[in-house]
N, CA, C and O atoms as a GROMACS GRO file, in nm:
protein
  548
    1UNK      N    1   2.725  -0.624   1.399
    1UNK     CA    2   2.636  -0.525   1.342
    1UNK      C    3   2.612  -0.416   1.445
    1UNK      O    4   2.572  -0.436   1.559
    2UNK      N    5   2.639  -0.304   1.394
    2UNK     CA    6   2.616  -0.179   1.459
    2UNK      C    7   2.423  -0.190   1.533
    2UNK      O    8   2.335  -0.276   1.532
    3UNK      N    9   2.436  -0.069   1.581
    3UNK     CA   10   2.287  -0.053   1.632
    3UNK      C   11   2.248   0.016   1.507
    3UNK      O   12   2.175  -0.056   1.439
    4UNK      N   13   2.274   0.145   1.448
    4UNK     CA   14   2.282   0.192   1.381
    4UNK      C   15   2.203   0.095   1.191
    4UNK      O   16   2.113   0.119   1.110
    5UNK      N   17   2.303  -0.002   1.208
    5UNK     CA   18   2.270  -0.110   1.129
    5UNK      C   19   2.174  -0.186   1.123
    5UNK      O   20   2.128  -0.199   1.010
    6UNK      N   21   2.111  -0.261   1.227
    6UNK     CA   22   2.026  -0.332   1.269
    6UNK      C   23   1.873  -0.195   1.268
    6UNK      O   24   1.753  -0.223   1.262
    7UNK      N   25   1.909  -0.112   1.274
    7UNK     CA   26   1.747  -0.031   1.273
    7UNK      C   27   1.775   0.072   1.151
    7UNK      O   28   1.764   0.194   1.160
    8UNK      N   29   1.811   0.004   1.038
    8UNK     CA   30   1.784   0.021   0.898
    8UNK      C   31   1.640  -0.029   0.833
    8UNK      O   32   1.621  -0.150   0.822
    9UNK      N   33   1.573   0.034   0.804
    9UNK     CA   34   1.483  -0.017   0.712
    9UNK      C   35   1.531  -0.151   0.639
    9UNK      O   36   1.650  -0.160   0.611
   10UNK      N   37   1.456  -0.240   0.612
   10UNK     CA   38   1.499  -0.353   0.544
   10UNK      C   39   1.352  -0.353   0.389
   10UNK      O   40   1.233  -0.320   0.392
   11UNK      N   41   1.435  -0.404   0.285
   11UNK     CA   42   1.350  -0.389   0.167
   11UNK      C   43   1.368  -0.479   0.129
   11UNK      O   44   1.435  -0.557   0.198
   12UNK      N   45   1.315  -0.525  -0.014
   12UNK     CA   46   1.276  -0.668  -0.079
   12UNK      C   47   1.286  -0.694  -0.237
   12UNK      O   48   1.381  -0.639  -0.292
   13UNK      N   49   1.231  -0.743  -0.286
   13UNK     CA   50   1.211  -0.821  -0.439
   13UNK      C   51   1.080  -0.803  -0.438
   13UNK      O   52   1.047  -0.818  -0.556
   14UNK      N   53   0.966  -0.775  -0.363
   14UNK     CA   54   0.820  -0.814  -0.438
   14UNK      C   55   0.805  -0.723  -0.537
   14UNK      O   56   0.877  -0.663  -0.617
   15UNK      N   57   0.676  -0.730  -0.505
   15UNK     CA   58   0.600  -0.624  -0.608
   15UNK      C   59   0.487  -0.580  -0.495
   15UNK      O   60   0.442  -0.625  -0.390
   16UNK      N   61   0.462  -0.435  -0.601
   16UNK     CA   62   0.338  -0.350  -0.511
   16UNK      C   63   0.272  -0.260  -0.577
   16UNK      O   64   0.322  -0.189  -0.664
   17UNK      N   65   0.177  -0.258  -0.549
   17UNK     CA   66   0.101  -0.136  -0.625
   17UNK      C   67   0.053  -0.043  -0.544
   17UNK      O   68  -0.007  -0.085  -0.445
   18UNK      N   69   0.064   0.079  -0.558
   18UNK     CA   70   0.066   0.171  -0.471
   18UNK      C   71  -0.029   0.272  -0.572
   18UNK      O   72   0.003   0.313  -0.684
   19UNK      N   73  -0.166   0.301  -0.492
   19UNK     CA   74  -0.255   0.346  -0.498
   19UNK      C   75  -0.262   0.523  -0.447
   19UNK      O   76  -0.291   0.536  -0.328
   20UNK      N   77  -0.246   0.612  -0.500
   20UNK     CA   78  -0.250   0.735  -0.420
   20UNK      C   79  -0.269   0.870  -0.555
   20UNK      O   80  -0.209   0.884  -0.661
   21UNK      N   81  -0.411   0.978  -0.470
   21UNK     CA   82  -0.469   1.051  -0.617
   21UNK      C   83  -0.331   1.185  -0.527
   21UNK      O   84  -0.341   1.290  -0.590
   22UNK      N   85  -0.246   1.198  -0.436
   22UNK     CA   86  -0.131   1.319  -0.415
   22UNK      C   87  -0.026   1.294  -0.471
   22UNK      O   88   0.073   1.236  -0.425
   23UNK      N   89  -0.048   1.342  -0.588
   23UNK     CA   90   0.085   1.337  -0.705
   23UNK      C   91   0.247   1.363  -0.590
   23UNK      O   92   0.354   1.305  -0.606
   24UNK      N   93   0.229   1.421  -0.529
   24UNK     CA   94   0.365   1.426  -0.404
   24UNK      C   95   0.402   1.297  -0.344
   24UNK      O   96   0.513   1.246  -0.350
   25UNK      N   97   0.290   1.245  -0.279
   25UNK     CA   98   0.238   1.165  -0.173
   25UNK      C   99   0.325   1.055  -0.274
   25UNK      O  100   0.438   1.019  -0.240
   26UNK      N  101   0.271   1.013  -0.379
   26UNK     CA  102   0.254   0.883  -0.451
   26UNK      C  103   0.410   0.911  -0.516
   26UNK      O  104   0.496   0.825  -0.498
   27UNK      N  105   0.445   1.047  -0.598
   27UNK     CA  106   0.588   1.013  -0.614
   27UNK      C  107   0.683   0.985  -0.520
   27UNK      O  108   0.790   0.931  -0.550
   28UNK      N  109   0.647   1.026  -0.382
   28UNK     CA  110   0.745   0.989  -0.251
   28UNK      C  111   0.751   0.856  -0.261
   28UNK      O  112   0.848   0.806  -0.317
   29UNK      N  113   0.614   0.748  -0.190
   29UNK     CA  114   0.674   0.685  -0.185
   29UNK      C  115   0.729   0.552  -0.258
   29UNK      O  116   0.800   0.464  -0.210
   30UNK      N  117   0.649   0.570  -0.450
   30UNK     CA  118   0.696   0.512  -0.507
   30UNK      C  119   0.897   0.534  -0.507
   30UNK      O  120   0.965   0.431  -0.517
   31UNK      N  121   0.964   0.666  -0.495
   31UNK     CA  122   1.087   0.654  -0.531
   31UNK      C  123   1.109   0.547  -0.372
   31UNK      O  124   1.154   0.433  -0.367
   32UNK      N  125   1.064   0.630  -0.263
   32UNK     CA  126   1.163   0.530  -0.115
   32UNK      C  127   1.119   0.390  -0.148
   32UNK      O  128   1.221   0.322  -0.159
   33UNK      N  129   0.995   0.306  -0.173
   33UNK     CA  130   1.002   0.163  -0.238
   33UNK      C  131   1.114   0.099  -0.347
   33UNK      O  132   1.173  -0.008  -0.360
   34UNK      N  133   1.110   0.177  -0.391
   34UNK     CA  134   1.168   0.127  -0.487
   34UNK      C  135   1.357   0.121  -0.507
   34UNK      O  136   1.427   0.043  -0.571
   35UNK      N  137   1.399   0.264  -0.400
   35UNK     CA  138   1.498   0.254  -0.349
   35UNK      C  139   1.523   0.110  -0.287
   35UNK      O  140   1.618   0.038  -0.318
   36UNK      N  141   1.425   0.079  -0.195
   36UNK     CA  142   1.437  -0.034  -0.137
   36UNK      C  143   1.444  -0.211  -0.209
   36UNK      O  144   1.442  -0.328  -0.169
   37UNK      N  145   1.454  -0.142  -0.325
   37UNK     CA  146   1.443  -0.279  -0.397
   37UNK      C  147   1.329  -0.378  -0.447
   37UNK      O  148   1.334  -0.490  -0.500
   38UNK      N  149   1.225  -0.292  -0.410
   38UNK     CA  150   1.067  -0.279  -0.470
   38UNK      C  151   1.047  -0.296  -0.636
   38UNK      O  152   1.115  -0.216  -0.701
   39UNK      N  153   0.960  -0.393  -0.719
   39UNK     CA  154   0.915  -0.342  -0.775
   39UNK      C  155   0.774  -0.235  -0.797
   39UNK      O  156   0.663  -0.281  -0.768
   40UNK      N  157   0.781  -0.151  -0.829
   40UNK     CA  158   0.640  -0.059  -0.775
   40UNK      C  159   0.569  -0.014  -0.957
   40UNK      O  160   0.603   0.038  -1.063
   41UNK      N  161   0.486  -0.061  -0.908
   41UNK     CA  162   0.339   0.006  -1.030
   41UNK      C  163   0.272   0.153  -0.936
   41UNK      O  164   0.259   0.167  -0.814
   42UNK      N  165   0.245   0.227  -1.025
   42UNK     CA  166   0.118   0.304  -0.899
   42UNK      C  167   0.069   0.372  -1.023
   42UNK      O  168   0.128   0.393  -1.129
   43UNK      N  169  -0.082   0.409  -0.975
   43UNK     CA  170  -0.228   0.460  -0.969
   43UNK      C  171  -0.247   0.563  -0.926
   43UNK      O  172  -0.186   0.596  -0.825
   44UNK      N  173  -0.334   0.647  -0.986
   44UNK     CA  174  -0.397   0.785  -0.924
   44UNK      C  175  -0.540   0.763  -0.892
   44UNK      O  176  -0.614   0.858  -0.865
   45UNK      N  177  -0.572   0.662  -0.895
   45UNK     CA  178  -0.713   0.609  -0.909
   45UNK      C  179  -0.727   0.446  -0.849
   45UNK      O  180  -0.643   0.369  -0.801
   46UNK      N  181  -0.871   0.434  -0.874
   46UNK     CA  182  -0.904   0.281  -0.839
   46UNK      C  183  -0.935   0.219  -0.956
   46UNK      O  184  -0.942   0.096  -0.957
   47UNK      N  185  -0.955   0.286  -1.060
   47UNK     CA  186  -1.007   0.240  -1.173
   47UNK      C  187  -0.869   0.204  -1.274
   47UNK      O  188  -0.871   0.108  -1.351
   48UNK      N  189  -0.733   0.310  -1.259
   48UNK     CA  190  -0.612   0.287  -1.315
   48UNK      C  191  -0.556   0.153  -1.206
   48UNK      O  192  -0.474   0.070  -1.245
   49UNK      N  193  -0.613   0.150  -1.075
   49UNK     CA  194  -0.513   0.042  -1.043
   49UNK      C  195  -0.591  -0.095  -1.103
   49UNK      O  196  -0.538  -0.201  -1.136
   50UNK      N  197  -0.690  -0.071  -1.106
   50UNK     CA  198  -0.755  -0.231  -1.154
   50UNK      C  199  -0.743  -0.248  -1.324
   50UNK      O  200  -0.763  -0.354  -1.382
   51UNK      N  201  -0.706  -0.125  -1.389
   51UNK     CA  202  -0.661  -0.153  -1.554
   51UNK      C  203  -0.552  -0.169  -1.563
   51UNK      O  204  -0.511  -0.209  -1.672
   52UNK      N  205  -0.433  -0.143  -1.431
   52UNK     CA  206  -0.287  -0.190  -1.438
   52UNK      C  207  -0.286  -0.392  -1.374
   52UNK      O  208  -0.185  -0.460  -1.361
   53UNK      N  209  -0.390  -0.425  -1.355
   53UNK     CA  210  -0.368  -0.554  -1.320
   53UNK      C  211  -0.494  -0.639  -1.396
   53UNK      O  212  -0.522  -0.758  -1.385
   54UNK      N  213  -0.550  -0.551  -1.466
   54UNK     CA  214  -0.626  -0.686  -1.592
   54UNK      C  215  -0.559  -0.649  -1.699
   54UNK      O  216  -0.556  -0.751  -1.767
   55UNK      N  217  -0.500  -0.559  -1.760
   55UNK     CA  218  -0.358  -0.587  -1.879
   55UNK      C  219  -0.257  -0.714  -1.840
   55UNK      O  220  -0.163  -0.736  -1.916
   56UNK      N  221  -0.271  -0.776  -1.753
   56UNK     CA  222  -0.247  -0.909  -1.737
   56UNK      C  223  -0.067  -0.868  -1.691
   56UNK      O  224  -0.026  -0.753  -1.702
   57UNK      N  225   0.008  -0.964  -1.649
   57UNK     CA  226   0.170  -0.934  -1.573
   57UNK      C  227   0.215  -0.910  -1.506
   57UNK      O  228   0.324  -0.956  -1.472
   58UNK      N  229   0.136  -0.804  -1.442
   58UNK     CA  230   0.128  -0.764  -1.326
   58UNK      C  231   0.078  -0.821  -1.211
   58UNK      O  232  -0.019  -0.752  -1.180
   59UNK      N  233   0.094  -0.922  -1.120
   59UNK     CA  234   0.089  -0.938  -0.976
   59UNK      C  235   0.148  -0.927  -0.903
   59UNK      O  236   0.227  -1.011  -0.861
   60UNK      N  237   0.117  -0.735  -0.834
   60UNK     CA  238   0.156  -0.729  -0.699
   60UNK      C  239   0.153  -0.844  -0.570
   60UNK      O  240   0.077  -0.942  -0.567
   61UNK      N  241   0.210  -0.824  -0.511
   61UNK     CA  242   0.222  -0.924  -0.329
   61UNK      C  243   0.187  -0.830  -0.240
   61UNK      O  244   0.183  -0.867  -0.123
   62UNK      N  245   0.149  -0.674  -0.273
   62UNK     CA  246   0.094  -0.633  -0.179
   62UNK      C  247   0.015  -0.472  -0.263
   62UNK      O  248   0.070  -0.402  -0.348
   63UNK      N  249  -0.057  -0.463  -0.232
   63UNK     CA  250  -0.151  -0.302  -0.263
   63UNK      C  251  -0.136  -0.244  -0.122
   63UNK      O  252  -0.170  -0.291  -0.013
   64UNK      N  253  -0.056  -0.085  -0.165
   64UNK     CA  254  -0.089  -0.020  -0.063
   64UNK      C  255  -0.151   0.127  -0.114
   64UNK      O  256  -0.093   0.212  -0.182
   65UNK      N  257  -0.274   0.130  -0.068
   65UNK     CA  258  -0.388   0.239  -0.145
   65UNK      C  259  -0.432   0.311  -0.019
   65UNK      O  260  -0.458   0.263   0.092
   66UNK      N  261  -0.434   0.442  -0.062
   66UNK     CA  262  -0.507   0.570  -0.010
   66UNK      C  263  -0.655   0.507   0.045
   66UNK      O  264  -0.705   0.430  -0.038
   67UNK      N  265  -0.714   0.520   0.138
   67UNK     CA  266  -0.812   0.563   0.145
   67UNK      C  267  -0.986   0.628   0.101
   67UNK      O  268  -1.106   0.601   0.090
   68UNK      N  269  -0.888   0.720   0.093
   68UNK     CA  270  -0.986   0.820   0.029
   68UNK      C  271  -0.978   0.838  -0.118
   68UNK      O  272  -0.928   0.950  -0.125
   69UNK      N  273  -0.995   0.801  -0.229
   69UNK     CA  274  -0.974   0.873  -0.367
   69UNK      C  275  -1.058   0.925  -0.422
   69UNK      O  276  -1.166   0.956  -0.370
   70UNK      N  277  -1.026   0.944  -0.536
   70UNK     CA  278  -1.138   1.026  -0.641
   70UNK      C  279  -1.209   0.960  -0.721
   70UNK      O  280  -1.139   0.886  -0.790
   71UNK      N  281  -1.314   0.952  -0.742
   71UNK     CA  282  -1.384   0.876  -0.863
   71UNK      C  283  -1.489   0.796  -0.733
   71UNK      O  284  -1.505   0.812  -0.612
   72UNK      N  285  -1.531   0.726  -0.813
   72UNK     CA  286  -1.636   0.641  -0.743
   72UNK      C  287  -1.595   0.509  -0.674
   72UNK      O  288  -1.671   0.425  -0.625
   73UNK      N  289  -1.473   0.509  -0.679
   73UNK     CA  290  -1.408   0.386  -0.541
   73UNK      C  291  -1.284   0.443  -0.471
   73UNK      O  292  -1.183   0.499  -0.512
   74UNK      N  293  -1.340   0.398  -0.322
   74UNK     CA  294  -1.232   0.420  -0.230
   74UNK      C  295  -1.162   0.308  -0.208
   74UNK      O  296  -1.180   0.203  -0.270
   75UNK      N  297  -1.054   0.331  -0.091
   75UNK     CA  298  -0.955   0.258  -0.087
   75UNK      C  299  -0.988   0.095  -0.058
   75UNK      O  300  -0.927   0.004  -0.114
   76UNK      N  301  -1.116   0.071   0.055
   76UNK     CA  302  -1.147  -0.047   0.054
   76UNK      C  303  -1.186  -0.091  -0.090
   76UNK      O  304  -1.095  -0.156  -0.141
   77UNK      N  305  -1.294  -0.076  -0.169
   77UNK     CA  306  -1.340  -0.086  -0.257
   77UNK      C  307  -1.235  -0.162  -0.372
   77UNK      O  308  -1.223  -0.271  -0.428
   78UNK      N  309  -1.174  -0.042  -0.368
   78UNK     CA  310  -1.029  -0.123  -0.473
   78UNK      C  311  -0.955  -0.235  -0.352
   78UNK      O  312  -0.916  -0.343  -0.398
   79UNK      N  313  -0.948  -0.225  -0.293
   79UNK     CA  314  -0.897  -0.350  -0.196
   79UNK      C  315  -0.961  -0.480  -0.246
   79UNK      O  316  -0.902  -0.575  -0.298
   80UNK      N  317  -1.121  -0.463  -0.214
   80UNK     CA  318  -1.151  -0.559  -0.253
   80UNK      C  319  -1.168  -0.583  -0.387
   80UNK      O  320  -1.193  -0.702  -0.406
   81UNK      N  321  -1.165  -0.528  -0.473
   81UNK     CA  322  -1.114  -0.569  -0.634
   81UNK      C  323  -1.029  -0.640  -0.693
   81UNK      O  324  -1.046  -0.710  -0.793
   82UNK      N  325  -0.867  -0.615  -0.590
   82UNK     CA  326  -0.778  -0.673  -0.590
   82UNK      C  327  -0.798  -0.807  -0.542
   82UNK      O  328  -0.794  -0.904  -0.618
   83UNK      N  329  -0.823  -0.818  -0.392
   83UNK     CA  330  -0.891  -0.948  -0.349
   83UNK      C  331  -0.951  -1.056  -0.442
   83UNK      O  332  -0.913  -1.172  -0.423
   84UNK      N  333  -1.044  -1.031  -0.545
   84UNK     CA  334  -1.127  -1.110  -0.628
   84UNK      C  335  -0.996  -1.123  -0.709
   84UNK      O  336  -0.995  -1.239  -0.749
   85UNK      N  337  -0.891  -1.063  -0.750
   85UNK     CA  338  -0.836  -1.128  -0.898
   85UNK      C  339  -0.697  -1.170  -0.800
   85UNK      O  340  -0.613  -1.243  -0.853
   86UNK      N  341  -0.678  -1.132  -0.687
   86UNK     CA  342  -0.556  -1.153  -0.600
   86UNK      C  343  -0.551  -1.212  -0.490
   86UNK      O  344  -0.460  -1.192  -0.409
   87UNK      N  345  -0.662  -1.302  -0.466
   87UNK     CA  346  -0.676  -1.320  -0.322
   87UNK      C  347  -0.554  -1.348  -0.188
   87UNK      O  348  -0.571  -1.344  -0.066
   88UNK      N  349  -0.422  -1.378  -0.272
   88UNK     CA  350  -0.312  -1.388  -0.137
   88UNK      C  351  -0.238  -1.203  -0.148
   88UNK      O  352  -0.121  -1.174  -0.122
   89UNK      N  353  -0.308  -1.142  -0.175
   89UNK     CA  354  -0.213  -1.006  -0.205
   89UNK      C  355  -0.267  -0.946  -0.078
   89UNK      O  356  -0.385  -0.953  -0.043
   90UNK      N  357  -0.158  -0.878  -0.004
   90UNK     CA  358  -0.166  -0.801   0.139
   90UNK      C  359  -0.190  -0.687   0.108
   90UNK      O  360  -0.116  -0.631   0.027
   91UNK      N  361  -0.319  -0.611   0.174
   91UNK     CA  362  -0.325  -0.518   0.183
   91UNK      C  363  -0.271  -0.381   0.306
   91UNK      O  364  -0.305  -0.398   0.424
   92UNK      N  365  -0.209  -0.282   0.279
   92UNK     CA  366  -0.221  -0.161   0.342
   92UNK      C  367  -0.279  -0.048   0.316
   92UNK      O  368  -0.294   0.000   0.204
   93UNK      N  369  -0.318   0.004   0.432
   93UNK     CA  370  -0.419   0.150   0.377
   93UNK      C  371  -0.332   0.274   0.411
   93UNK      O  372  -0.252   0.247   0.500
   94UNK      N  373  -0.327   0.371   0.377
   94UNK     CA  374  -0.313   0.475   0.429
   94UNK      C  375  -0.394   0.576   0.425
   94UNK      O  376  -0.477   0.572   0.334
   95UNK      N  377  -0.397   0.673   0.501
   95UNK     CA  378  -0.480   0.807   0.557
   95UNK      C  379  -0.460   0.893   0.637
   95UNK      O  380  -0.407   0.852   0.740
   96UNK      N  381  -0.486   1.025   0.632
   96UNK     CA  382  -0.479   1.126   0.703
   96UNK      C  383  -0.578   1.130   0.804
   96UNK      O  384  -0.577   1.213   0.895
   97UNK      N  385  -0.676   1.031   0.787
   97UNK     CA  386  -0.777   1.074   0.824
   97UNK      C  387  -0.734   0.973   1.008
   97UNK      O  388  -0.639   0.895   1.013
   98UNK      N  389  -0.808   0.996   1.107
   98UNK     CA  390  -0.816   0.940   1.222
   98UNK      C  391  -0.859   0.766   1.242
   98UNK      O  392  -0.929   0.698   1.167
   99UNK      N  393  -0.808   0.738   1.338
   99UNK     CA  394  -0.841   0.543   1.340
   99UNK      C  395  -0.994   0.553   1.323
   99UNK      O  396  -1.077   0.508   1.243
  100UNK      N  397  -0.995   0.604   1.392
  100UNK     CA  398  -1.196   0.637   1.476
  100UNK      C  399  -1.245   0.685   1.373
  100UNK      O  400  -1.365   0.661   1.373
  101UNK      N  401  -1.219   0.734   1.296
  101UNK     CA  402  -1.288   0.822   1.204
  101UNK      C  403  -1.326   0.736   1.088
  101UNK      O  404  -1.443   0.739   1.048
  102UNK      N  405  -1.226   0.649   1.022
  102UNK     CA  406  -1.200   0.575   0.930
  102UNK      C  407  -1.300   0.408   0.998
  102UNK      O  408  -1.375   0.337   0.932
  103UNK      N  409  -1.270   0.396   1.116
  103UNK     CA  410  -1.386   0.270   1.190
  103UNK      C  411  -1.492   0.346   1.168
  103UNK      O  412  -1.571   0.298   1.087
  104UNK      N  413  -1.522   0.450   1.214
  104UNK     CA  414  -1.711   0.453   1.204
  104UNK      C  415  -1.748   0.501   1.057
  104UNK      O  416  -1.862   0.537   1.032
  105UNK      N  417  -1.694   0.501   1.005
  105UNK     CA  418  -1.740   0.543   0.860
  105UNK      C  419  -1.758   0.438   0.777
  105UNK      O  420  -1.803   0.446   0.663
  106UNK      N  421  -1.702   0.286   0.864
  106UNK     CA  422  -1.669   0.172   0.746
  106UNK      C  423  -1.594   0.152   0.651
  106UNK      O  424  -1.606   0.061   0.568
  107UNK      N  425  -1.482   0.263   0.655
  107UNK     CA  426  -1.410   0.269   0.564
  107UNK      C  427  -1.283   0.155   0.506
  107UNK      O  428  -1.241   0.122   0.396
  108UNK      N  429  -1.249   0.117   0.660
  108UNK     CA  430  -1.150   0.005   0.685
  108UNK      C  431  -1.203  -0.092   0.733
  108UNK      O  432  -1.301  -0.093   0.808
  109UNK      N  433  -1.136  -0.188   0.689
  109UNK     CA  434  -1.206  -0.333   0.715
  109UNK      C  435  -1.132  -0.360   0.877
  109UNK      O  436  -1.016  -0.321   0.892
  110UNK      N  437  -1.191  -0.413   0.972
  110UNK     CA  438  -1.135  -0.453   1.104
  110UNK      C  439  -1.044  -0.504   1.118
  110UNK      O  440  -1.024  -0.613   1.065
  111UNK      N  441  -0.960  -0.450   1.191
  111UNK     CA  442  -0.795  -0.483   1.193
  111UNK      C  443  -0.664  -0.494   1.045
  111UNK      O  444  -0.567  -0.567   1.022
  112UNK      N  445  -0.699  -0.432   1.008
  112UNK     CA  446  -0.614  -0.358   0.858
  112UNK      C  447  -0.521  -0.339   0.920
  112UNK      O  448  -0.510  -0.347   1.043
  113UNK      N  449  -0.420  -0.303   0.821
  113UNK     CA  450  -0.293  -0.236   0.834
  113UNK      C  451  -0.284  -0.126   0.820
  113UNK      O  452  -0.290  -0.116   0.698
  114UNK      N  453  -0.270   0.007   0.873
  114UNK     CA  454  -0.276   0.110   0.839
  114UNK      C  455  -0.143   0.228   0.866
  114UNK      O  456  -0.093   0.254   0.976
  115UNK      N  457  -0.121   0.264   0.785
  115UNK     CA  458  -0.017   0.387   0.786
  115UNK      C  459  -0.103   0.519   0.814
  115UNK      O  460  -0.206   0.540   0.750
  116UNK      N  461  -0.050   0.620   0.925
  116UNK     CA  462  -0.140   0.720   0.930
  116UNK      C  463  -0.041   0.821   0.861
  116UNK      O  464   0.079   0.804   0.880
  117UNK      N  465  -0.077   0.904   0.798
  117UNK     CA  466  -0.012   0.998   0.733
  117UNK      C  467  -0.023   1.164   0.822
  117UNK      O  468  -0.118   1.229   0.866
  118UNK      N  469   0.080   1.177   0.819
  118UNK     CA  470   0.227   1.166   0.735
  118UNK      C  471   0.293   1.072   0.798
  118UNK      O  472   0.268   1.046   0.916
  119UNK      N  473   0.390   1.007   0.726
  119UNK     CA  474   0.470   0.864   0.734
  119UNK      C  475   0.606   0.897   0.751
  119UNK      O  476   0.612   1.018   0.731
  120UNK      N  477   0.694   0.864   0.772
  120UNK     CA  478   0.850   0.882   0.762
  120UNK      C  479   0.867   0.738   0.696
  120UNK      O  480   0.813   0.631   0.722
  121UNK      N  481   0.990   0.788   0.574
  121UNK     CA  482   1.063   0.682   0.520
  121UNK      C  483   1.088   0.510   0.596
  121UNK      O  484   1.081   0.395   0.553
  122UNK      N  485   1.119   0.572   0.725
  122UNK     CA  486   1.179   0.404   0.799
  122UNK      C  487   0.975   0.356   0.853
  122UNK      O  488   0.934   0.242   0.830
  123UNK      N  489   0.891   0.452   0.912
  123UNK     CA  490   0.780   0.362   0.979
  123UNK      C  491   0.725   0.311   0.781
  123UNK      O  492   0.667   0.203   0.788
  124UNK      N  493   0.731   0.354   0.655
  124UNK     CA  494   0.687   0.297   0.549
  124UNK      C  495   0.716   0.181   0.501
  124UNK      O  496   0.640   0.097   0.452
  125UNK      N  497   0.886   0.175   0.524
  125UNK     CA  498   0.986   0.049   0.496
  125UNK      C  499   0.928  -0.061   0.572
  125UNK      O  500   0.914  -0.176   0.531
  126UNK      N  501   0.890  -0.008   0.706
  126UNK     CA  502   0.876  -0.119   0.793
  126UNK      C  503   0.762  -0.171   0.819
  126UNK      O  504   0.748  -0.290   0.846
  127UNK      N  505   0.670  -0.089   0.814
  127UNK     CA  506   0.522  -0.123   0.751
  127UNK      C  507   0.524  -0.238   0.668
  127UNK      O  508   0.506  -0.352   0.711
  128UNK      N  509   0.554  -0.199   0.506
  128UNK     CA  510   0.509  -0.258   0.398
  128UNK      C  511   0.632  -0.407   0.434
  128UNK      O  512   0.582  -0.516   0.406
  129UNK      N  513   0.747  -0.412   0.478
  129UNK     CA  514   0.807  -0.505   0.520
  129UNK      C  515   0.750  -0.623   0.565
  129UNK      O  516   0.755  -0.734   0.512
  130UNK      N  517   0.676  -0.578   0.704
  130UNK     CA  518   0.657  -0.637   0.819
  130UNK      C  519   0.499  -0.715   0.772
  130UNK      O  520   0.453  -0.807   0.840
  131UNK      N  521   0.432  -0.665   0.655
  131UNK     CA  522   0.321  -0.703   0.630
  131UNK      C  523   0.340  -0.814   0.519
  131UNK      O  524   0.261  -0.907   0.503
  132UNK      N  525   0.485  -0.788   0.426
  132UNK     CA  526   0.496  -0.910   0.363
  132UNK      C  527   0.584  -1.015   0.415
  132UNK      O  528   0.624  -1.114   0.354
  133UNK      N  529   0.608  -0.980   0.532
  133UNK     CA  530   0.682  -1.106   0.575
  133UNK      C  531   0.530  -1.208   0.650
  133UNK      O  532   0.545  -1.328   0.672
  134UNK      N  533   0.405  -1.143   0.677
  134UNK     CA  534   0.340  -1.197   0.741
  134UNK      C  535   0.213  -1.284   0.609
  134UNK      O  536   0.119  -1.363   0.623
  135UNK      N  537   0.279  -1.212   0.484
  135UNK     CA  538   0.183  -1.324   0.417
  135UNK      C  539   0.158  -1.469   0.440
  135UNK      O  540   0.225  -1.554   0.497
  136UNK      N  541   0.001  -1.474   0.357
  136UNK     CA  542  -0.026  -1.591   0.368
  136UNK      C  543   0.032  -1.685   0.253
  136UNK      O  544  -0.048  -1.677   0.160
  137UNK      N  545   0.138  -1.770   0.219
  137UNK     CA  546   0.198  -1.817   0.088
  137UNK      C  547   0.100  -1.913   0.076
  137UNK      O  548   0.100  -1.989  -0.021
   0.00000   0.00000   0.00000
């Protein structure tokens, strides 16, 4: 195997739900997931991601949600929503916003996973990868 080869993004079979209100943001990286062999649901909201998983069929293995959204829940918030009907589902956050910024605000729960935005295709692959290889089965 090349070098070249070996520092390919590597992708999967799960599932994910991908949480994000930047119609850009969220079509990016639903297509690179899914390139990867992803199944992907996604949300513009916290309220669409929790009505895409009580229509029942849907269990993601991992939520990866914005932060910040619109409406009256943020990204933890729907985290923990998921949690109550998902409890082995891995979470990732993403944000523009700063580590520090996102700790003193309470926004992220201590020691999260976090993507800082903007992302490149391979640190996303390897992110959402590296977090489901570390589930808890």
């Amino acid at each position: 195997m090349t070098q070249t080869e070996s520092a390919k993004p590597e992708g999967g079979d799960e599932s994910i739900l991908v949480v994000e209100d930047n119609e850009l943001v969220r079509n990016s990286v639903v297509k690179i997931l899914t390139r990867l062999g992803y199944f992907v649901v996604s949300a513009v909201d916290g309220h669409e991601a929790i009505d895409a998983l009580s229509a029942g069929g849907f269990k993601p293995d991992l939520l990866l949600t914005d932060v910040m959204l619109p409406g009256n829940m943020n990204g933890r918030e729907v985290s923990e929503e998921v949690l109550q009907l998902l409890p082995d589902c891995n979470i990732v956050y993403m944000s523009g916003y700063s580590a520090d910024t996102l700790s003193d605000s309470k926004l992220l729960p201590v020691g999260c996973e976090r993507l800082a935005k903007p992302f490149s295709s391979a640190v996303l692959a390897n992110t959402i990868r590296k977090s489901l290889d570390n589930r808890v089965h």
